[in-house]
N, C-alpha and C positions, 0 to 999 in steps of 0.2 A: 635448271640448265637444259638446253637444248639436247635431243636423242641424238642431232645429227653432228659428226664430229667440226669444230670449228676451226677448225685448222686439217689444211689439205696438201700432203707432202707427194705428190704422183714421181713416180722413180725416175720418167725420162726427162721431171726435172731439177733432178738432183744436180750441184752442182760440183762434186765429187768428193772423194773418198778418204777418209781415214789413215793412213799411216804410223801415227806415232802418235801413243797416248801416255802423260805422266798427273800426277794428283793439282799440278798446275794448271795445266792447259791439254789440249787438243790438236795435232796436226793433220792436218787433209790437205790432198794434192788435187786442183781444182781440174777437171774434167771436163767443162765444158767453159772454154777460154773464153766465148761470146758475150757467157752472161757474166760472167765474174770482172769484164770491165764497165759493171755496172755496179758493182758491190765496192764500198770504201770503208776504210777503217770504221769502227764504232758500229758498221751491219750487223744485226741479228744472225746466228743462224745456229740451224736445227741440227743434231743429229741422228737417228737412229739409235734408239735406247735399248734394253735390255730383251725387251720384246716387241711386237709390232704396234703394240699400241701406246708406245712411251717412247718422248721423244725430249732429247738434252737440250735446251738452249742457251745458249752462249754470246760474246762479244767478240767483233773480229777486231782482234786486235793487232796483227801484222801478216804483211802480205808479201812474200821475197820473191825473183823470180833468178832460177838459176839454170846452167847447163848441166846433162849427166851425161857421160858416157856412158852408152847400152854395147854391147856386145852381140853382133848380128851371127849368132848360132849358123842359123837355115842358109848364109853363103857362105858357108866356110865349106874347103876345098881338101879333098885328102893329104893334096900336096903343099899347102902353104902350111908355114910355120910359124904365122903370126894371125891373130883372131883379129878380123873387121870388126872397128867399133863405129858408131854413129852419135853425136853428139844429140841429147833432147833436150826440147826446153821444159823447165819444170814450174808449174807455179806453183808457191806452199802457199798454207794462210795458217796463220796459227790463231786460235781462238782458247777463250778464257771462259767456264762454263760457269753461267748465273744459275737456272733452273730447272725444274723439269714438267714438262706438261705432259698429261694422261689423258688420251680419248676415254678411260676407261679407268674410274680408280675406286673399287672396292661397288658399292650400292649406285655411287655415282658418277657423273660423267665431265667431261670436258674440265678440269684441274689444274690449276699451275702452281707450285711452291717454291720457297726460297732453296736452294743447294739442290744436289745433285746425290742421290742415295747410289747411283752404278755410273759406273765409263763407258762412254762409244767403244766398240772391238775394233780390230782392224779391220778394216776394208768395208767399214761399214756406211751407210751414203750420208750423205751433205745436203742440204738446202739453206737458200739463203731466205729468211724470212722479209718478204717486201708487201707490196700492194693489198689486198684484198688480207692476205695472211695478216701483215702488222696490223693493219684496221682491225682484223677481229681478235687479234690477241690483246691490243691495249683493250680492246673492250672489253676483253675477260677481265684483263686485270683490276677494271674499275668495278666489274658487275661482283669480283668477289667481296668488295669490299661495301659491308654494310652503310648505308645510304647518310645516316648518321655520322660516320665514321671519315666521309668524303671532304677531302680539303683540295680544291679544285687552283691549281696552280699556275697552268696554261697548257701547250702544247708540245704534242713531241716533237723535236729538229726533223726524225727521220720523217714522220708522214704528220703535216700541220693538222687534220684534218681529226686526227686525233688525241681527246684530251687526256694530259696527265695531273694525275687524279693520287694523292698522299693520303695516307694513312692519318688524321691529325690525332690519334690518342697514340699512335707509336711516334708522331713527329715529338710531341712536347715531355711523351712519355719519361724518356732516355738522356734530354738534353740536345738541343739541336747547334750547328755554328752554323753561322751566316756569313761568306768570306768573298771579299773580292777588292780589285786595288777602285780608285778612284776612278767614279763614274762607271763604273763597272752594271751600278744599277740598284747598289744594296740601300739605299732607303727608298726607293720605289717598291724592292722587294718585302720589307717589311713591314709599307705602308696596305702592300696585298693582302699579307696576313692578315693583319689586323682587321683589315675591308671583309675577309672571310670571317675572321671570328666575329663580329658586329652582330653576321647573319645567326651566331647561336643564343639561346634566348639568358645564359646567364655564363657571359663570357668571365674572366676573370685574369687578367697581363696586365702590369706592371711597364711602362716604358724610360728609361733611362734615357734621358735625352741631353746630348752633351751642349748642342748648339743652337736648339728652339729650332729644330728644323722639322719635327711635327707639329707643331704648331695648328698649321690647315688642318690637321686632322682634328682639329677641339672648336673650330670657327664652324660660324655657317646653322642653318636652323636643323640641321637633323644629322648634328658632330660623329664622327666614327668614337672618338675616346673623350675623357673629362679631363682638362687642361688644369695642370698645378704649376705651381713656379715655385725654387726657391726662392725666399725673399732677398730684393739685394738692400743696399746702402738707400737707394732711391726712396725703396716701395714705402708708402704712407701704412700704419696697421689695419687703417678700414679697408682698404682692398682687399678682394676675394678672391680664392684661390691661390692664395701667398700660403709656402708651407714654410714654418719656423724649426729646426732641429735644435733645440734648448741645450744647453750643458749639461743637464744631470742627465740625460739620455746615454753619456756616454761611459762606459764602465772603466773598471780602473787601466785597463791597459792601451786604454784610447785616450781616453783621458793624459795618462804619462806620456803617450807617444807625441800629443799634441802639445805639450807642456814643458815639460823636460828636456831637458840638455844631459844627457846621458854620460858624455863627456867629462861633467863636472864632478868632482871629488866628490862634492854633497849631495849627487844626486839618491844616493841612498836615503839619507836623512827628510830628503826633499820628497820623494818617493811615501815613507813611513808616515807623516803629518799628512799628507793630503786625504791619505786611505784613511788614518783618524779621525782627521774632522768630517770627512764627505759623511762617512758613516756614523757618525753622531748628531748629524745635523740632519740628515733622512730619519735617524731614530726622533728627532725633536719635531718636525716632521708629521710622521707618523702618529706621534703621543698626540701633537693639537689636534690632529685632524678626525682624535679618534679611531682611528685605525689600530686595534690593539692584535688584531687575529692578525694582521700584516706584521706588525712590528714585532711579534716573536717566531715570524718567520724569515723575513729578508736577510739578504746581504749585501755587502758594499758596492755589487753589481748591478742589483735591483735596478730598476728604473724609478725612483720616487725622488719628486722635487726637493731640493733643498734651495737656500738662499746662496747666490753668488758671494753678494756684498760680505754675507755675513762669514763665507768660509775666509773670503782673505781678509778680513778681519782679522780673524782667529788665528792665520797663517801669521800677518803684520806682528800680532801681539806675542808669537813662539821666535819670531826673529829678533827681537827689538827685548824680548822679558830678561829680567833680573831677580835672580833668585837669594835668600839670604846666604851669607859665605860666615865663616869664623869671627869675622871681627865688621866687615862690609857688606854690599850686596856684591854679588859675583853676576860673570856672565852664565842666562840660562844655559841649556844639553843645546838648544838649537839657535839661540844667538848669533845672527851673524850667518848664518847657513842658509836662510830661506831667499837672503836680498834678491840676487838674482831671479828666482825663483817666482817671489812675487812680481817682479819686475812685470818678465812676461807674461804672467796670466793676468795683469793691469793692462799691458799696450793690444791685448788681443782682444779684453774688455771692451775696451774705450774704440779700438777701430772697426771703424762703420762697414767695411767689408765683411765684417764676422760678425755681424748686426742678428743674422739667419740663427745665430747660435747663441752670442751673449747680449743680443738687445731684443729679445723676444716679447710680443706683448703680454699683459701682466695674465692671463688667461694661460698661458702656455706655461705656466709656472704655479697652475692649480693640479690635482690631483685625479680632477676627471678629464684633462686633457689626453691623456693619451688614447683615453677610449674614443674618443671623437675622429684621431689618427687613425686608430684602427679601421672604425670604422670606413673612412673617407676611402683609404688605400687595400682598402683588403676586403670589404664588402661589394657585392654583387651588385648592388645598388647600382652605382657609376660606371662598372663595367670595363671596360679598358679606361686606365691610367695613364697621362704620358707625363712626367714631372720634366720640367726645363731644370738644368743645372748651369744654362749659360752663365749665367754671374758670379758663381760659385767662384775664389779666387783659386789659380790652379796648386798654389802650391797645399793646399787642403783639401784639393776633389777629391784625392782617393779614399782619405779617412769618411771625408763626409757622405760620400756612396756607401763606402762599406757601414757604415755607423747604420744609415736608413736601412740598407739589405739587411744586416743583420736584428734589429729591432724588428723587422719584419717578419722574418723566417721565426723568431723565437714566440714569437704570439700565435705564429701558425704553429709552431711546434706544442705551444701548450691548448692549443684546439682542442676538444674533444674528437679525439680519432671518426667518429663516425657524424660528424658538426664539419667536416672537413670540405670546404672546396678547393680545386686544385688550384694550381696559381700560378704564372711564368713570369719571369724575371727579363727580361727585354734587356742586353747589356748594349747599349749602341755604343760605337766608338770602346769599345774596350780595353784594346791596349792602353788607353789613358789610366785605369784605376784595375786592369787587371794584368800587372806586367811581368813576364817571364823571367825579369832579374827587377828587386827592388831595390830603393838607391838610398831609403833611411829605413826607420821605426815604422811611422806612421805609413808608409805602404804597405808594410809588413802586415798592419793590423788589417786593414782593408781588404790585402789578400787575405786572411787566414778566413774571414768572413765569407767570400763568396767559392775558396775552397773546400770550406766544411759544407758549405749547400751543392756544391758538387757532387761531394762525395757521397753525402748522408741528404739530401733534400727530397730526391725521389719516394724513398719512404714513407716520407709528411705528405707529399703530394705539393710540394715546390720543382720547377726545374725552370734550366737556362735555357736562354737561346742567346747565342754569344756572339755578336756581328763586330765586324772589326776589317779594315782597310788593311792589315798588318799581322797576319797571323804567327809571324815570326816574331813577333813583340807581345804577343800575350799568352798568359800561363800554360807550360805543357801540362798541370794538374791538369787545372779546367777543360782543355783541348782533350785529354784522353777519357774524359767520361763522357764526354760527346759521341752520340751512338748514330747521329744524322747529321749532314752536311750538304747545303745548299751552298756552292762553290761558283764563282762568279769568277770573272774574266779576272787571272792574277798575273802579274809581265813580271815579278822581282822572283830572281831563283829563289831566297833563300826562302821567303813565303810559298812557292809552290813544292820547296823541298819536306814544308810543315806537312802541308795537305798529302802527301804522295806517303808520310812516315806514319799516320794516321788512316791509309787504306791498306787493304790487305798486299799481299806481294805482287798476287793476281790480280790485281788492279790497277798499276803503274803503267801499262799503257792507256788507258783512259784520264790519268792526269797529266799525259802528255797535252791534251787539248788546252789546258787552260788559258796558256795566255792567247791561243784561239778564238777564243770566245766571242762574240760579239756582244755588244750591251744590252742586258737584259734575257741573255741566253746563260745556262745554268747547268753546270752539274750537279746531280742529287743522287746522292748515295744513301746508307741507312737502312733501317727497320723500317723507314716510313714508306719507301717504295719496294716493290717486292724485286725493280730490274734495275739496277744500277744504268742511268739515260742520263743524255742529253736533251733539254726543255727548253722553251723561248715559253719566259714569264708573262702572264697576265700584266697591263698597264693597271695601275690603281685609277678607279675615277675619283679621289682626290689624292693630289701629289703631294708629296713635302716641298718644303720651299729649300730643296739641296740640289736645283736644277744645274749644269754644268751651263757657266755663261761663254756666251758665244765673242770671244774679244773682237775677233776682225771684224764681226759685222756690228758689234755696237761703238768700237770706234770709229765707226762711220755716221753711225748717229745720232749717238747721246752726248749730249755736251754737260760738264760739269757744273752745276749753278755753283758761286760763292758761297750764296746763301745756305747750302747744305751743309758745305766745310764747315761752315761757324757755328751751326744748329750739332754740328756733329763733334766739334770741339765743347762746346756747353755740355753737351751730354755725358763726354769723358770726364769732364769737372764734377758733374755731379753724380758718376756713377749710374746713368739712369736714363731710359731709353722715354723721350715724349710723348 
């Protein structure tokens, strides 16, 4: 670091004084009225710290102006019986202290950290941090941080000229949310990331993609990520990059969730046979396949293939069996109990919608398949992942996200602790399968999956980054383990009431801006930045295809073909895009 101090506070231009100090904020009555109508909410500014070479800095966060009456001492008259007063004008600015910077801290020189270890005194001076000073302080800020470490984002609102520059092992470190309402900018924003993580040589994010709107990101001769798709009704099995989620992946309380009518008298019974036979059939299983060190170890949770056909079989033959009685045969224990039962896990069979799950080809109901999964999705190899879940039908996304999330997290969990790469979960659209109130079972399950990697994933070296149009619709679990926030242009209260309940108290005048925001400009808070700022985001040079269409100007140009509608009607029949 430089001998000579980076930051230059001269007294005549301070621009005033201190008054009123509490562990919230800071008040100063501004002294020089000229330049302070140059200063606007969100300005930096300095105070005078504990000694001369340490200096507070803060956010201005409001600015009142009021009248006081003074009391004119020096013309009062031996004879009047009433004291002359004179009305003044006062301006406050109240400020919220982020940091503190040291021309001098210990061996070394020129320092900036997060918090505030002493308070400005009273009457101590002001300056507003602008021109040549912000320039060299974002500089600092970025020079502290190792070069490696740089996740370059875009710039600051206050001064363009300067970039804002994240921490990305404290962004991904703690869980990040990505927030903002429509068009606000959030798949451009996280098509950024992604464009920056490309640049490190063994990236490793997961993208949860609800609508194929990264897509462009997997096209093209030198792709930012590696394009998967669930399989729909349509896809043929020779296509590539079709991912299948098989049945026996999923354990027994997803499985029930998915299956089960809870409702039903017999759901107990119905419940009790399944868990029998799944796990006898994994043990049968097991015994062919040789697998004998497995098969006295597993359980009914396990992930090992068993036969579909042959469980409802077996189901078929517990509903339908007759056992011998006194004098006849009698009805079986479970007689009569499974009907419905089987019903559904037939029509869920047989429908081509759930093809991804019960029509898997015959491969994905071998024994080495999962290792091929892992590999594809959790190896370094491919690098960024973005999985299309468009086809997925909705009333099953959330189980079938959580099912993939958590098969995923638990192979990372049985990683060998130092074999370990870290890994980010990309949640787009989140309120779809991460919802702050769920409405059956089977959401339940889905959340309880990406709230245990909330809670516990950072440990393993799993974390979220949880983007969503709706913050007020998805989990306050998941939301309060989030230690960074990239907050995007938000207009509905109740979503900007989420975000503001999620910063410190000291920080509710800065989420006043939000629905402020212009597209593409950003508040970021966190570990990741060391100043709570306002930023105007880098463009990605490739875009998602979630562009905001322009109606007026394309109803002026684009004409309907017939030919589309009917091409676009055949598709809806067959499930299956041309």
């Amino acid at each position: 670091m430089n001998d000579t101090n980076v930051l230059e506070f001269p007294l005549n231009f301070a621009l005033g004084r201190v008054f009123r100090v509490d562990t919230a904020s800071v008040w100063a009555e501004a002294t020089d009225h000229d330049r302070l109508t140059r200063v606007g909410v969100g300005s930096l500014i300095a105070f005078q710290g504990s000694n001369s070479s340490e200096y507070l800095v803060g956010m201005l966060d409001r600015v009142t102006r009021d009248l006081q009456e003074e009391a004119l001492l020096d013309n009062l008259d031996d004879d009047d019986d009433v004291v002359p007063v004179e009305a003044r004008q006062r301006d406050l600015l109240r400020v919220v202290l982020l940091g503190t910077y040291r021309e001098v801290d210990g061996t070394r020189r020129n320092t900036f950290k997060r918090g505030a270890d002493s308070y400005p005194l009273v009457e101590s001076p002001c300056w507003v941090i602008d021109g040549s000073n912000l320039q060299r302080l974002m500089g600092l800020l970025t020079q502290q941080l190792d070069s490696e470490k740089q996740l370059q984002l875009g710039t600051f609102v206050a001064d363009s000229s300067a970039r804002a520059v994240a921490d990305g092992d404290r962004l991904f470190q703690r869980h990040a949310a990505l927030l903002g309402s429509t068009g606000s900018g959030k798949s451009w924003s996280v098509a950024l990331i992604l464009e920056r993580a490309k640049a490190l040589a063994f990236p490793n994010l997961i993208v949860f993609d609800m609508h194929g709107e990264y897509t462009p990101l997997t096209e093209g001769p030198d792709p930012i990520a590696e394009g998967f798709r669930i399989a729909g009704p349509g896809d043929r099995e020779s296509e590539t990059r079709l991912l299948h989620l098989p049945w026996w992946l999923l354990n027994q309380e997803e499985m029930q969730a998915l299956l089960l009518d809870r409702s039903e008298t017999n759901a107990p019974n119905q419940a009790a046979r399944l868990t029998h036979h799944v796990r006898e059939l994994k043990l049968e299983h097991l015994v062919a396949a040789g697998k004998d060190e497995v098969a006295g170890r597993f359980t009914v949770d396990s992930p090992i293939p068993f036969s579909l056909t042959e469980l409802i079989a077996r189901l078929e033959h517990d509903d339908t069996e007759m056992v011998p009685g006194a004098r006849t045969e009698k009805a079986g224990p479970f007689n009569g109990r499974l009907t419905r039962f089987v019903a559904r896990l037939k029509a869920r069979a047989e429908d081509r919608r759930y093809s991804f799950m019960f029509g898997p080809p015959e491969e994905a109901v071998g024994y080495e398949w999962l290792h091929s999964l892992a590999k594809d999705l959790l190896g370094t190899k491919q690098g960024i992942k973005v999985i299309d879940f468009s086809e997925v039908p909705s009333d099953i996304l959330p189980i079938v996200v959580g099912v993939l999330a958590r098969v995923l997290y638990e192979v990372h969990f049985w990683t060998d602790e130092e074999k370990r790469t870290p890994i980010t979960f990309v949640c787009d659209e989140a309120h779809l399968y991460l919802p702050s109130s769920v409405a059956d079972v089977a959401e339940a399950r889905a959340l309880d999956s990406f709230e245990r990697i909330a809670k516990e994933g950072r440990k393993y070296g799993i974390s979220l980054l949880v983007v969503s149009q709706r913050p007020s619709d998805v989990s306050r679990t998941v939301l309060s383990q989030c230690n960074n926030f990239i907050a995007l242009r938000l207009t509905n209260d109740q979503d900007q009431a989420v975000v503001r309940r999620l910063m410190p108290d000291s920080m509710e005048g800065i989420a006043a801006a939000l629905p402020l925001l212009d597209v593409g400009e950003a508040l970021v808070l966190g570990d990741a930045l060391v100043l709570p700022t306002r930023i105007r985001l880098d463009v990605p040079s490739v875009k998602p295809s979630s562009s905001t269409k322009n109606f007026w100007t394309e109803w002026n140009e684009s004409e309907v073909q017939e030919a589309d509608l009917v091409a676009a009607v055949e598709a809806m029949r067959m499930q299956s895009r041309p």
